[in-house]
N, C-alpha and C positions, 0 to 999 in steps of 0.2 A: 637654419634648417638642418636637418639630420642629411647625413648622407646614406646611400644603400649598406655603408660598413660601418655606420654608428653615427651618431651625433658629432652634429658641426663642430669646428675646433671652440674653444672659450664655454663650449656649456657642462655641466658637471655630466660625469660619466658614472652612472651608477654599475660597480659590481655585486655579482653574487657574493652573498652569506658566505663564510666558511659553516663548514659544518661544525656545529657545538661539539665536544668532545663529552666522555663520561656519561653519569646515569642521566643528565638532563637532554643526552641528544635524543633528538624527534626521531621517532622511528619511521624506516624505510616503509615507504607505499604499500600496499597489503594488496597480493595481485592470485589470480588464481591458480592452484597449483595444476602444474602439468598434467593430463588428462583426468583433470576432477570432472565428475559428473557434471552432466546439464544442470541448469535450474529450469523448471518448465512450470510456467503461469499455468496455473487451473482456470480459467474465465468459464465465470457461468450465464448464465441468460442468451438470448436469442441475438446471434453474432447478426454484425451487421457495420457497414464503414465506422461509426461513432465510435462502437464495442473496437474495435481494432484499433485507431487511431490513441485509444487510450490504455489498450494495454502494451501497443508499440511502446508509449512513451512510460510507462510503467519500468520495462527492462531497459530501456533507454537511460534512464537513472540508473537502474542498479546496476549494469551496464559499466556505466561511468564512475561509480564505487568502484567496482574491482577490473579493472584492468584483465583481459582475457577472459571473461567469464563467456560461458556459453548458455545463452539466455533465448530459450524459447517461449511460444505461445502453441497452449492447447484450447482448444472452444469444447466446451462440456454438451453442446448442442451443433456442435459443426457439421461439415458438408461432407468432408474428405474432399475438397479440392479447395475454395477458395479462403474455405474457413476449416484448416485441419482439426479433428477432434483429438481429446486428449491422447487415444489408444494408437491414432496415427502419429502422434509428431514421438511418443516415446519409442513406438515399433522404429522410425527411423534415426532416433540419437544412437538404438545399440546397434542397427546395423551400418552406421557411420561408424562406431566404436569398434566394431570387428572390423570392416572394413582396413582403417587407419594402422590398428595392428598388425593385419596380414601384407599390407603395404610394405609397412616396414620390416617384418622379418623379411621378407623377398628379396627387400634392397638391401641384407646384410647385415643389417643394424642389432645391436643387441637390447632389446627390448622385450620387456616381462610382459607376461600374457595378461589383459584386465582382468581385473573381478571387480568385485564392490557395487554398489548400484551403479547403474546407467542413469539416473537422475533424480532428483530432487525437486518433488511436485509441490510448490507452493500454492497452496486457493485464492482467489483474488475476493479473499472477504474479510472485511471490519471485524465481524464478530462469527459467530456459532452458528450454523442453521443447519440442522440436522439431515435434513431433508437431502440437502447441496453436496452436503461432506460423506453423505450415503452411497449416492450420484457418482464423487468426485473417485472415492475410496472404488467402488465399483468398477469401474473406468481402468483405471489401474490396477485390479484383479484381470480383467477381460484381456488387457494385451498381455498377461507373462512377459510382462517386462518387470526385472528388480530395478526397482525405483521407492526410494522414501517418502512419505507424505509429513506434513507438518501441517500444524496447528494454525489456527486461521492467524490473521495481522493483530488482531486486540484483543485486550486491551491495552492501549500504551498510551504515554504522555505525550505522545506527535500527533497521535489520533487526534488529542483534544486539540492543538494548537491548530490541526487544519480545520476543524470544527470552528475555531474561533475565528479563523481567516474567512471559511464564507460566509459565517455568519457577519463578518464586517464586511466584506462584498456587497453583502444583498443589504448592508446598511440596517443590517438588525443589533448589530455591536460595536464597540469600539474596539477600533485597533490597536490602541494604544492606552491602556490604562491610565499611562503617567503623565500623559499629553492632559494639557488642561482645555480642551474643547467637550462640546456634549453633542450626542448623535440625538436627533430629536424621535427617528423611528427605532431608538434603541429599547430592546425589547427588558422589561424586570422579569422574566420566567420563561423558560427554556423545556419545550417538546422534545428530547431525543429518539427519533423514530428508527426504529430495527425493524429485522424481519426474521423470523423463527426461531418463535414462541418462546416462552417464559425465560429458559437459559438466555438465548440472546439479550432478553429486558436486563436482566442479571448483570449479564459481562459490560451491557450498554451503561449500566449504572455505574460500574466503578469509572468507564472515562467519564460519565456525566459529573460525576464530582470533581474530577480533574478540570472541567470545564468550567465546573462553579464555583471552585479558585481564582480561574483564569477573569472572570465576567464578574463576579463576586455578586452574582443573581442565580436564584433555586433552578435547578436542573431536574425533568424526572424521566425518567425512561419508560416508553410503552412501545408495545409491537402493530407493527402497519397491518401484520398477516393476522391478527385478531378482534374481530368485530367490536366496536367500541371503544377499545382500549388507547386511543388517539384521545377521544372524548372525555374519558373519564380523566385519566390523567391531567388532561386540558381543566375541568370544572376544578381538579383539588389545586392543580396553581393557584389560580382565580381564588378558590376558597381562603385558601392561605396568603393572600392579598396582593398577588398578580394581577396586574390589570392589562399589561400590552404584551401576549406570548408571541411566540416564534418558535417557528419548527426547524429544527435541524439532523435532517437524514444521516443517519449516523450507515453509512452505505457507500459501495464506492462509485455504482451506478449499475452497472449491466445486470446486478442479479433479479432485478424486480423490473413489471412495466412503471417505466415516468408519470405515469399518469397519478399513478398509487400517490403520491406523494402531493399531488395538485389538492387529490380527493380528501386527504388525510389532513392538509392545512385548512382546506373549505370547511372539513367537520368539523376543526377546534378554533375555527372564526380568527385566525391568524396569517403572518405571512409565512413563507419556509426560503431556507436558504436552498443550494444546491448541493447533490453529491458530494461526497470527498471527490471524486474522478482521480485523475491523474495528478495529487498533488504529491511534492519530492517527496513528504513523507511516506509514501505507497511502495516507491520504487525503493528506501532506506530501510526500510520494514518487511518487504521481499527478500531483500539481498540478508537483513541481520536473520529473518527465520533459515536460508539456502546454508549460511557457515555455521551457524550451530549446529544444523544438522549433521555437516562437516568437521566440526571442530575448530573452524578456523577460529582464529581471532577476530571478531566482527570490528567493523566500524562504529565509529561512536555512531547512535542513532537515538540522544537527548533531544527532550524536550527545549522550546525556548524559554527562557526562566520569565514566570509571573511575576510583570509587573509590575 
C-alpha cells in the first residue's frame, strides 16, 4: 500500500518527465494575459435553470482552457437580477475594471490606466441568425460599453463530430465507424435543422458535409424557421434513395422553443437527435473565437479524425 508520502517501499516509483529541451519542447500552458478583457456568453432565448446550467458549463470548459480567464454569462432576454442581460453583466466587468485600477494606484502600485475593450462578446450560436446577432449587436450598442463582438461558433469540424455523438446517443449513427458492429436504427440520410433563414441552411451545409464524411450517408441542410423546408428537404433524401432519415438540430439549444424540433421530426416522419448543448466542443469553440479576437494563440480546437 502507498503511504501519505508515496508508495510503499518495493513498488516502482514513477517520476516526472524532464522537460525536452530545443524546438521539440511542448510548449508552456497558454493562460490569460493580465487584465485581458472578459469573454462574455451572448445566450439567446428565454433564460431559465436549463438555459443556465448550460451555459455555466459552456465557460466552465473554456474556463478550464485557459487558466485565468474571466468568463461571464449575458442572457439576451434577462431579468437584471437572476438572469443578468447582456447590457448588465458588460456595464459591470468595466466598472470592476475601473474599480481594480483605482485600487491599485491608491495602494501605490505602478499601474497603466486600461483601455482596450472591456470584453469580448461571444454568441452562443452554431451558425448565423440574423435576427439574434441584430439583437446581440444591439445590446452591446445600448450599454457604451467598448466591448468586441465575434462571429458565431460555425462552421467547424467539432461542430460536425458533436453532431455525430448525438446522433449516436439517440442511436441514429455509429459511433465508431471502424468498429465492426451495425446500429440497426442507424439512419442512411441526414435532416440538418438550423434556424435563420437561407444563410444559416448555407453555413449548416458546409458542416453538413463534414458530417457526411464522418457517417459516409447524404447530409442536407433546411431551416426549422421556414415553412416546409423540414419537408422538402425530407421527400429529396427519400427521393434520392433514403429510406430511414434522422434529424439532427444543428443548434445549441436555448435559441429556439424544444418543441420546434419535435414538430420538425414529426413532419419529416423521422427520429431527431438532441441539441448540441453543452458539448466540450461549445466551450473550445468559445474560448478559440474570445483569443483571436485577442490575438492570443488559441488552443488546438481540431476536429477528431474520420474514421
Amino acid at each position: 500500500m502507498s503511504s501519505p508520502t508515496g508508495p510503499a517501499s518495493g513498488l516502482p516509483v514513477r517520476m516526472p518527465r524532464p522537460r525536452q529541451p530545443g524546438r521539440h519542447r511542448r510548449p508552456e500552458p497558454l493562460a490569460a494575459p493580465e487584465g485581458a478583457p472578459a469573454l462574455v456568453l451572448a445566450v439567446p432565448g428565454t433564460p431559465g435553470p436549463a438555459t443556465r446550467s448550460l451555459a455555466e458549463e459552456v465557460v466552465s470548459i473554456a474556463r478550464s482552457e485557459l487558466p485565468g480567464l474571466d468568463a461571464r454569462i449575458g442572457y439576451l432576454d434577462g431579468d437584471d437580477s437572476e438572469f443578468p442581460t447582456l447590457q448588465v453583466v458588460l456595464t459591470r466587468a468595466a466598472e470592476e475594471r475601473t474599480a481594480r485600477y483605482t485600487q491599485a494606484k491608491a495602494a501605490g502600485l505602478d499601474v497603466r490606466e486600461p483601455d482596450g475593450p472591456v470584453a469580448v462578446v461571444v454568441p452562443l450560436l452554431a451558425g448565423p441568425d440574423g435576427s439574434l446577432l441584430r439583437r446581440i449587436r444591439q445590446a452591446v450598442m445600448d450599454s457604451r460599453i467598448a466591448a468586441d463582438l465575434t462571429d458565431v461558433l460555425g462552421p467547424h469540424p467539432l461542430l460536425a463530430e458533436a453532431l455525430h455523438v448525438r446522433l449516436s446517443e439517440a442511436g441514429l449513427a455509429r459511433a465508431d465507424r471502424a468498429r465492426l458492429f451495425t446500429v440497426a436504427t442507424a439512419a442512411d440520410g441526414i435532416v440538418l435543422a438550423s434556424v435563420g433563414g437561407e444563410e444559416a441552411v448555407q453555413a449548416a451545409g458546409i458542416t453538413g458535409m463534414l458530417l457526411a464524411a464522418r457517417l459516409a450517408v447524404p447530409v442536407m441542410a433546411a431551416a426549422l424557421d421556414e415553412e416546409g423546408s423540414i419537408a422538402s428537404v425530407a421527400e429529396q433524401l427519400r427521393s434520392s434513395g433514403s429510406q430511414q432519415l434522422a434529424l439532427a438540430p444543428y443548434l445549441i439549444g436555448p435559441e429556439i422553443d424544444p418543441g420546434l424540433v419535435a414538430e420538425a421530426a414529426k413532419e419529416a416522419g423521422c427520429s431527431a437527435a438532441d441539441p448540441l448543448g453543452p458539448y466540450p466542443a461549445i466551450g473550445k469553440l468559445a474560448l478559440a473565437k474570445y483569443t483571436t479576437a485577442l490575438g492570443i494563440a488559441p488552443q488546438q480546437t481540431q476536429g477528431t479524425p474520420v474514421r
